[in-house]
C-alpha positions as CSV (number, residue, x, y, z in Angstrom):
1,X,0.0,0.0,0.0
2,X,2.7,2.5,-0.7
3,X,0.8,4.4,-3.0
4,X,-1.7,5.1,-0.7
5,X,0.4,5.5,2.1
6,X,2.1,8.2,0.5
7,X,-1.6,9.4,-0.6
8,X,-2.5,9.3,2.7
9,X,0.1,11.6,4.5
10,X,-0.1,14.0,1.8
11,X,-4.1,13.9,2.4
12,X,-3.3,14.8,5.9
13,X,-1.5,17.9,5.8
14,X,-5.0,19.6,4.2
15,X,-7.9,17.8,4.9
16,X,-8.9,17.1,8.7
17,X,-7.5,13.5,9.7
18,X,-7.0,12.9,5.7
19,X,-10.8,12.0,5.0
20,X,-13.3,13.7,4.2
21,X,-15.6,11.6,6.5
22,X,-14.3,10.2,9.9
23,X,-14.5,6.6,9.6
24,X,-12.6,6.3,6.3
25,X,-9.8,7.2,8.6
26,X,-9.3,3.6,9.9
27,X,-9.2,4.9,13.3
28,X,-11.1,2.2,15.0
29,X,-9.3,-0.2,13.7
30,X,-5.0,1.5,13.1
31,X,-3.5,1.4,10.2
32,X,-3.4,3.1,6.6
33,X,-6.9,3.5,4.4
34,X,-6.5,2.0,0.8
35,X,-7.2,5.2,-1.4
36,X,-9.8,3.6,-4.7
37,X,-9.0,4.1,-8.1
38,X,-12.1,2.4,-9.7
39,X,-14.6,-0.3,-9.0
40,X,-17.0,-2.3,-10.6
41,X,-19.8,-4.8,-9.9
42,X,-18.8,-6.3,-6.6
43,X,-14.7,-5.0,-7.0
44,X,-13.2,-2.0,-5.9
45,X,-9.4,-1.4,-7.1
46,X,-7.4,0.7,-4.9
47,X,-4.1,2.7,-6.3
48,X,-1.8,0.3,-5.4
49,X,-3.7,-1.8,-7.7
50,X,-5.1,-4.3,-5.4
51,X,-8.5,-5.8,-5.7
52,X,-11.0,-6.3,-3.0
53,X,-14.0,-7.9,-2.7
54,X,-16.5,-5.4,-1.5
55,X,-18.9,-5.2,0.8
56,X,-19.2,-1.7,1.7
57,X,-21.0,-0.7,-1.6
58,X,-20.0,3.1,-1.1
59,X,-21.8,2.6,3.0
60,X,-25.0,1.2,1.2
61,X,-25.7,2.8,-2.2
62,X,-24.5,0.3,-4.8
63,X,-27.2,-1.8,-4.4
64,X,-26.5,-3.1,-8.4
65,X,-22.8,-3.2,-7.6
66,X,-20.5,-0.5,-8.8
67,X,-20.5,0.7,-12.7
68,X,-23.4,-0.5,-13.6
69,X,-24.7,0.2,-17.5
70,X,-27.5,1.5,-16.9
71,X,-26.7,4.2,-14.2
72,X,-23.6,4.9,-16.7
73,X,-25.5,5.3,-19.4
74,X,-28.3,7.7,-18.0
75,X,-25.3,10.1,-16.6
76,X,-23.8,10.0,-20.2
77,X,-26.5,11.2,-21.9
78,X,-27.7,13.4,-18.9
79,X,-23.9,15.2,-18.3
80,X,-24.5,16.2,-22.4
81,X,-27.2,18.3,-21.7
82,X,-25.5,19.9,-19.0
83,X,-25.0,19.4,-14.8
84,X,-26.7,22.0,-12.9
85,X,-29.3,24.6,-13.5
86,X,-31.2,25.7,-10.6
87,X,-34.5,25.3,-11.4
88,X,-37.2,22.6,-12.2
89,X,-37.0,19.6,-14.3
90,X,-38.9,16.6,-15.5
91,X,-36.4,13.8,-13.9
92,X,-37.1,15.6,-11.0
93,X,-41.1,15.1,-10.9
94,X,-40.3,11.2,-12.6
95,X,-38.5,10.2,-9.4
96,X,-40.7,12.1,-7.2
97,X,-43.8,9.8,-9.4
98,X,-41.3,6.8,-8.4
99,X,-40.7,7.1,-4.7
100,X,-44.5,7.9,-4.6
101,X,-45.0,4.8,-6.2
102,X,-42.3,2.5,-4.2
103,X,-42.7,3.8,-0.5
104,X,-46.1,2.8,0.9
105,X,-46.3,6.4,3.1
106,X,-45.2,8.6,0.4
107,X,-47.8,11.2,-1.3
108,X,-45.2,14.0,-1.8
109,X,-41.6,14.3,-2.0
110,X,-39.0,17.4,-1.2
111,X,-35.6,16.2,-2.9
112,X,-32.3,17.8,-1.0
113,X,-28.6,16.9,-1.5
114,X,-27.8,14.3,1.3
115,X,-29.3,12.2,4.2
116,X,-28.5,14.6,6.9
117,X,-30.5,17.5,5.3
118,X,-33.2,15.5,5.0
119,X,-33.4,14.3,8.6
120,X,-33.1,17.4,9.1
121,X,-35.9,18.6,7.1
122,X,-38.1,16.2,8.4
123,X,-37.3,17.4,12.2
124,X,-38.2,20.8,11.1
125,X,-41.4,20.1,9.7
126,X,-42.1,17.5,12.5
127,X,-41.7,20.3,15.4
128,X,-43.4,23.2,12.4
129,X,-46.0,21.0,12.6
130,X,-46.8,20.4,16.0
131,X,-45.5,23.3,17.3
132,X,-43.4,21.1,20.0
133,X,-39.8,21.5,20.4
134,X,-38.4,18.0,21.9
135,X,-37.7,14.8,20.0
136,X,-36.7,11.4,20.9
137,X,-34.2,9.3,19.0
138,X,-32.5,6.0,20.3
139,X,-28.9,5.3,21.5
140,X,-26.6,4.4,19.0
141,X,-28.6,5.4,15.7
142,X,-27.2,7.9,13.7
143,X,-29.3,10.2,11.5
144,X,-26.5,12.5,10.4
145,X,-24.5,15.1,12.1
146,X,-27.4,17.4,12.5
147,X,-26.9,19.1,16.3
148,X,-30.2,17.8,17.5
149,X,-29.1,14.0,16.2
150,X,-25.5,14.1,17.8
151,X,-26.5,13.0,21.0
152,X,-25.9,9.7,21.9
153,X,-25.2,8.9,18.1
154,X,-23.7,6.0,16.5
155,X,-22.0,5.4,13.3
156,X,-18.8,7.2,13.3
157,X,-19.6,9.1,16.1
158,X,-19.4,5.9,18.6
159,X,-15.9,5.9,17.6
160,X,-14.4,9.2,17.4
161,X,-14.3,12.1,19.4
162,X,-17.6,11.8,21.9
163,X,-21.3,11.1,20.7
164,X,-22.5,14.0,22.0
165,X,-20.4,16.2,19.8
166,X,-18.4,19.5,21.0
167,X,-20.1,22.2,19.5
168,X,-23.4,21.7,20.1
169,X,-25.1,23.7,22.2
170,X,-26.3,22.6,25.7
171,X,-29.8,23.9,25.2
172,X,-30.3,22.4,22.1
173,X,-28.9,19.0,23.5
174,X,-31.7,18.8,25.8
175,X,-34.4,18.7,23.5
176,X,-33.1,15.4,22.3
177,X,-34.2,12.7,24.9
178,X,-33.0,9.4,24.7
179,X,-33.7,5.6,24.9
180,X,-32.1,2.3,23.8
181,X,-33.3,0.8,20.7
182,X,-36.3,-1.8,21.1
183,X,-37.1,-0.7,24.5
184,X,-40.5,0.3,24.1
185,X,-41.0,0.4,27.7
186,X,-38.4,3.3,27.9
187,X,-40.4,5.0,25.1
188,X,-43.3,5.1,26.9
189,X,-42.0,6.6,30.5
190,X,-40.2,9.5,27.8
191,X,-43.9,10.1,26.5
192,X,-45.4,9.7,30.2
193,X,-43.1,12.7,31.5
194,X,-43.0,14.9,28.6
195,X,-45.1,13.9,25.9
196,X,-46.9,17.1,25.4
197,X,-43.4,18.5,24.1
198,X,-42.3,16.0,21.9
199,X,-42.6,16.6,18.4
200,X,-41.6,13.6,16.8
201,X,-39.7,10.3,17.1
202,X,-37.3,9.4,14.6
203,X,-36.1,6.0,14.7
204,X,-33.8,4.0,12.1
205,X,-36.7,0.9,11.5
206,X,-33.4,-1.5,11.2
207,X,-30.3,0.1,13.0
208,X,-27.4,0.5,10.3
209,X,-25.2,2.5,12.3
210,X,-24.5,0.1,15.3
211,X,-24.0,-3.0,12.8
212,X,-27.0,-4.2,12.0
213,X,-29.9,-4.6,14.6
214,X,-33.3,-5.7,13.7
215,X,-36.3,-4.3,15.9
216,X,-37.8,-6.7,18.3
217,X,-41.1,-7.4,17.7
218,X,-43.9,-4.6,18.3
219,X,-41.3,-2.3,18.8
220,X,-42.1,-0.7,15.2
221,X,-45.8,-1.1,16.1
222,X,-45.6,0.5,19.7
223,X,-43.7,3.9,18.4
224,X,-46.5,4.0,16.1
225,X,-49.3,3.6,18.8
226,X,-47.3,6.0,21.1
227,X,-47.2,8.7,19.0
228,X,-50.4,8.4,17.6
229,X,-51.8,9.0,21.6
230,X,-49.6,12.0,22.3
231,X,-50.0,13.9,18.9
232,X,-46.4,13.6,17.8
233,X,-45.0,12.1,14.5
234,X,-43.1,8.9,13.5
235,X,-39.9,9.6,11.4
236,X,-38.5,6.7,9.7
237,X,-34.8,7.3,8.7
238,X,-34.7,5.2,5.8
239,X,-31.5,6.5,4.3
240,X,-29.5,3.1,4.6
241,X,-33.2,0.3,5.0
242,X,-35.2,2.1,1.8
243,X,-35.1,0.1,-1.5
244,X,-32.3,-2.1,0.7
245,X,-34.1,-4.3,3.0
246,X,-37.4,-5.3,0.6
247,X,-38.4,-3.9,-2.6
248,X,-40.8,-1.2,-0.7
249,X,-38.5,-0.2,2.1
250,X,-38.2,-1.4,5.5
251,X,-41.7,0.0,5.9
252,X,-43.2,-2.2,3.5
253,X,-41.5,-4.9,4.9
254,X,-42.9,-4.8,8.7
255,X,-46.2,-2.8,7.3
256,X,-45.7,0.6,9.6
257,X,-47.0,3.3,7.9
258,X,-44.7,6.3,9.4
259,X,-45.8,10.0,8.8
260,X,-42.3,10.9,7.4
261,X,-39.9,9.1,5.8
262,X,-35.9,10.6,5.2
263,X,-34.2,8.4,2.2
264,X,-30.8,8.7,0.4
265,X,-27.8,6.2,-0.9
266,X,-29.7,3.8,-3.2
267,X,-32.3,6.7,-4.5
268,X,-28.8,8.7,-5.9
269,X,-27.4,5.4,-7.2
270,X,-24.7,6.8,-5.9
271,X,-24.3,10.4,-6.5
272,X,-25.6,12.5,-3.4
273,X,-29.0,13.1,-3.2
274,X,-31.5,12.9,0.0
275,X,-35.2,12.9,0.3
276,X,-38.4,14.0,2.7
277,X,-41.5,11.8,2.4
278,X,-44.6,11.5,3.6
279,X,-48.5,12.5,3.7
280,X,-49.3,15.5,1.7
281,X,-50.5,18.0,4.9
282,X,-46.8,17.8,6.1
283,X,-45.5,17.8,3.2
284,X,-47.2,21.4,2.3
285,X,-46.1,22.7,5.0
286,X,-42.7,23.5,3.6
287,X,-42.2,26.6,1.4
288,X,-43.0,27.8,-1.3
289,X,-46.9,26.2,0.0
290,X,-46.4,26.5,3.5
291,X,-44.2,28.6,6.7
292,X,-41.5,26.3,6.9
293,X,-38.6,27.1,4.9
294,X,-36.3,24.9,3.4
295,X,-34.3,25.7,0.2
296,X,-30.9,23.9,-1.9
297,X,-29.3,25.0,-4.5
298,X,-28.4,21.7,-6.0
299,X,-31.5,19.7,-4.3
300,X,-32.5,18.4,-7.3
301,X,-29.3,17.6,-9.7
302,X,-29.8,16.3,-12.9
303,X,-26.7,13.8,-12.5
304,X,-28.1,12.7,-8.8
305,X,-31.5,12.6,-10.5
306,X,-30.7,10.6,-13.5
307,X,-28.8,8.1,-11.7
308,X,-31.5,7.5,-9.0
309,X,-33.9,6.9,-11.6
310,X,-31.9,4.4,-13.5
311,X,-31.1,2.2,-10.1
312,X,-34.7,2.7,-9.2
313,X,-36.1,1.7,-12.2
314,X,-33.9,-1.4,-12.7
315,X,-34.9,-2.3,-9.2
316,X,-38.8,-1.9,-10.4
317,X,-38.6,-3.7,-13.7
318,X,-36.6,-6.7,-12.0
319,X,-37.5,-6.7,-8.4
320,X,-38.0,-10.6,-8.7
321,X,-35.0,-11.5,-10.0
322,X,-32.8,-8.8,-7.8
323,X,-34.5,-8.9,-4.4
324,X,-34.7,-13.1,-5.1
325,X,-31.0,-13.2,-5.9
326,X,-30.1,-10.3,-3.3
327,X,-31.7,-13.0,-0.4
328,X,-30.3,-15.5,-1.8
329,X,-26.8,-14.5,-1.8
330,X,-26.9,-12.8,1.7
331,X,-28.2,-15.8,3.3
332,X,-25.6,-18.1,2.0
333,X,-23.1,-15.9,3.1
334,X,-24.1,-15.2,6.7
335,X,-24.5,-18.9,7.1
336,X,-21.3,-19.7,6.3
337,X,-19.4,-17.1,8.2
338,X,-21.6,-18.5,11.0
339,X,-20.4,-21.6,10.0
340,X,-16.7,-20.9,9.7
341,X,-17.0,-19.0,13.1
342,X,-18.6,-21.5,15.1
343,X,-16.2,-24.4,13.6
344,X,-13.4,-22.5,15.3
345,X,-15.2,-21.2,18.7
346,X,-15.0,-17.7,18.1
347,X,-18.0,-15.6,20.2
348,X,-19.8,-14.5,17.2
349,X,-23.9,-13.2,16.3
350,X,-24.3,-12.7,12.3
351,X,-27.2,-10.6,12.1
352,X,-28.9,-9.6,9.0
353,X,-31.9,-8.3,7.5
354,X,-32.6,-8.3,3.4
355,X,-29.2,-7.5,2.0
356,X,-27.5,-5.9,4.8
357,X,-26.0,-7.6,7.5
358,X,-23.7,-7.4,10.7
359,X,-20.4,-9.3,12.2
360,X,-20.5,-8.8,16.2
361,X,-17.7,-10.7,18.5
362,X,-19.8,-11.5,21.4
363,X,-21.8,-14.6,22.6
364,X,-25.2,-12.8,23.0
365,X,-27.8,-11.3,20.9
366,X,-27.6,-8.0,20.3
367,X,-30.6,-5.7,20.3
368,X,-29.4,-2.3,21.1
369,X,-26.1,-0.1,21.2
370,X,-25.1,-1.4,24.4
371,X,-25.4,-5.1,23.6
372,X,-22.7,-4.2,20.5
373,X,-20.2,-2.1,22.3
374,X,-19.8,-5.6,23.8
375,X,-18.7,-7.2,20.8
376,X,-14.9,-7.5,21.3
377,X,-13.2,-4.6,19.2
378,X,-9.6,-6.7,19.3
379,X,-11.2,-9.4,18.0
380,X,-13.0,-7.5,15.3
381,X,-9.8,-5.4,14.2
382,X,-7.8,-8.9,13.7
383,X,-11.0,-9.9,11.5
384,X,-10.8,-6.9,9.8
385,X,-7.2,-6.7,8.9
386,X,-7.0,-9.9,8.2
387,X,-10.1,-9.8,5.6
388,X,-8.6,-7.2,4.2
389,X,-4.8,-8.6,3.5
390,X,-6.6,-11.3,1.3
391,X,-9.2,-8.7,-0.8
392,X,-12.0,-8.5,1.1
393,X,-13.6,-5.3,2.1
394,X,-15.6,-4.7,5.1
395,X,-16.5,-1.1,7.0
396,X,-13.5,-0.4,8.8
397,X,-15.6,-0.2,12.5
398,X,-17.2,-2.1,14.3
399,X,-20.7,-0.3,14.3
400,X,-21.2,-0.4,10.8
401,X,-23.4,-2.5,8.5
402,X,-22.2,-4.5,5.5
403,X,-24.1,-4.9,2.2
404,X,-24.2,-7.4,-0.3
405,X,-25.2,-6.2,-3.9
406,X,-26.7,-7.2,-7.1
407,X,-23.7,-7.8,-9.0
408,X,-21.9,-10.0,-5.7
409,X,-21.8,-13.7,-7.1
410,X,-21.0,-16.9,-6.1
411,X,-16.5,-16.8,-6.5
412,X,-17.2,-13.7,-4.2
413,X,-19.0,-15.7,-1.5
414,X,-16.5,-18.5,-2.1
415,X,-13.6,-15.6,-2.0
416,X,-14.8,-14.6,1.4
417,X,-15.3,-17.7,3.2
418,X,-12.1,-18.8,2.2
419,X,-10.2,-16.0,3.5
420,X,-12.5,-16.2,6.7
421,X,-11.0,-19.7,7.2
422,X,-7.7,-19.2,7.1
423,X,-7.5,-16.1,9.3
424,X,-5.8,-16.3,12.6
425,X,-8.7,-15.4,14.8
């Protein structure tokens, strides 16, 4: 890795750390980020010329695998006709048509330029709305770095620097209350003290940013029931789960019907882009309709447009044969890291839902932030580097999901397990 060693150092002496988002940086886990040169399908090439096997997909995005024809194609002939103009345009209103179409809750769409404006839309329009100021998130679920989300936060944040970030304000801190994910007992005492302030709950429906953490059984259903009573709105953060766990979002899959929904990653195909969702009421309350402002220059982008609609559309026209082949894949492979694991009586949970999935070092279940911080990190930065000497890619920290896409195939599988078994764990 000289190449990027070198890349690396230099990167340093002008950007913060070297990355331009923390956990590239390797910290977790020591040692020296490969810097990418290209990738395609299930392969990423970094400038040393070393091919991995990967399963970080760009942190959930490349749900067809990298390169693909058709999102190449619609940016060729979209980047002709130019790459920015400020104003309205018909890709826009066709994806807007799409999500409408794909997301069980969505009537109307705002489009923005990343997943933390639109969680943060959708927290301005949840307290417009109601008029409340408080909100309640869970422990270990990130929903960008927002100042009302870093409390408590997961994702990078659980690893560097503190949760609750430096520079945001006590008062604003405050508003944010706090409970572990899949306690919905904890949910209701929050509501029982103050539920006539809270505007809204916003809850990852599958936590991506603590591995990957299922919810527990009428946990989804009792947030929905909770809010309801008190008058305050369900936010899903779907930015990592929509169009990644089931063809119709995690929403589809467990049949809640929240009132907003925040998406990114797979609807850019991998250019940014974020998204609001939700019923049309809220939805109009945001300018140029309604009194809550919210504006973007580049919300909107032809190139972030045109490339959502192509993965969207693919996804649409061959949901059977993707989603069939995305379960397919997954399955096999978590069963035989299972497999590999258990053979050698290393502590391990695989945890999984669609085509996302989780590697936690620990002998127990894990539910919520606290049961991964249990995972042993020594043991997961051994996996780690060892995965990643033979060509494998995972997320380098230990609170972050992996994702199998489209374009993964069997020799990849193979390639993995392989590696898994020789490691000395």
């Amino acid at each position: 890795m000289e190449r990027s060693a070198r890349l690396f150092e230099n990167a340093k002496r002008r950007i913060p750390g070297g990355v331009n988002s923390p956990v590239r940086a390797f910290g977790p886990v020591g040692g020296v980020p490969p810097f990418i040169a290209s990738a395609n399908g299930c392969r990423i090439t970094d400038v040393d010329g070393r091919v991995y096997v990967d399963y970080v997909g760009s942190w959930g995005p490349m749900i067809l695998g990298h390169a693909h024809p058709a999102v190449l194609a619609a940016l060729r002939e979209t980047i002709e006709r130019g790459t920015s103009f400020g104003a309205p345009t018909e890709a826009e209103v066709d994806l807007a048509e799409l999500i409408c179409e794909r997301v069980p809750s969505a009537e109307m769409v705002r489009l923005v330029s990343s997943g933390t404006e639109a969680t943060m839309t959708a927290l301005r329009i949840a307290r417009g709305a109601t008029g409340r100021d408080a909100i309640v998130k869970f422990e270990g679920c990130y929903h960008g770095h927002a100042d009302s989300f870093l409390v408590a936060a997961g994702s990078g944040a659980a690893t560097h620097g503190h949760p609750s970030s430096p520079g945001v304000p006590a008062s604003l801190a405050a508003l944010t209350l706090t409970a572990p994910f899949n306690d919905l007992g904890a949910v209701a005492e929050i509501f029982a003290r103050s539920g006539k302030e809270i505007a809204a709950v916003i809850v990852e429906p599958v936590a991506g940013n603590m591995g990957c953490v299922p919810p527990q059984p009428g946990f989804l259903e009792g947030l929905r029931a909770l809010t309801k009573e008190y008058g305050a709105l369900l936010i899903f953060d779907e930015v990592m789960t929509g169009f990644r766990v089931h063809p119709r979002s995690a929403q589809g899959l467990y049949g809640i019907d929240p009132d907003l929904t925040t998406l990114g990653k797979i609807i850019g195909g991998g250019l940014p882009i974020g998204a609001v969702a939700g019923k049309r009421p809220l939805l109009e309350q945001l300018a140029p309709v309604g009194p809550i402002y919210q504006a973007g220059t580049l919300s909107g982008n032809p190139l972030s447009v045109a490339a959502g609609l192509a993965t969207l559309r693919t996804l649409r026209d061959q949901e059977e044969t993707i989603y069939g082949k995305l379960e397919e894949l997954t399955r096999s492979l978590v069963t035989q890291v299972g497999a590999a694991l258990r053979d050698r009586a290393v502590p391990h949970q695989v945890q999984r839902v669609g085509s996302m999935f989780a590697i936690y070092f620990t002998d127990a279940l894990v539910h919520n932030f606290a049961d991964a911080k249990r995972s042993d990190a020594n043991l997961f930065k051994r996996f780690f580097h060892g995965m990643l000497a033979g060509g494998i890619y995972f997320a380098p920290s230990p609170y972050e999901a992996a994702f199998v896409s489209a374009a993964h195939d069997t020799a990849a599988i193979t390639a993995t397990i392989n590696r898994l078994k020789r490691l000395d764990l």
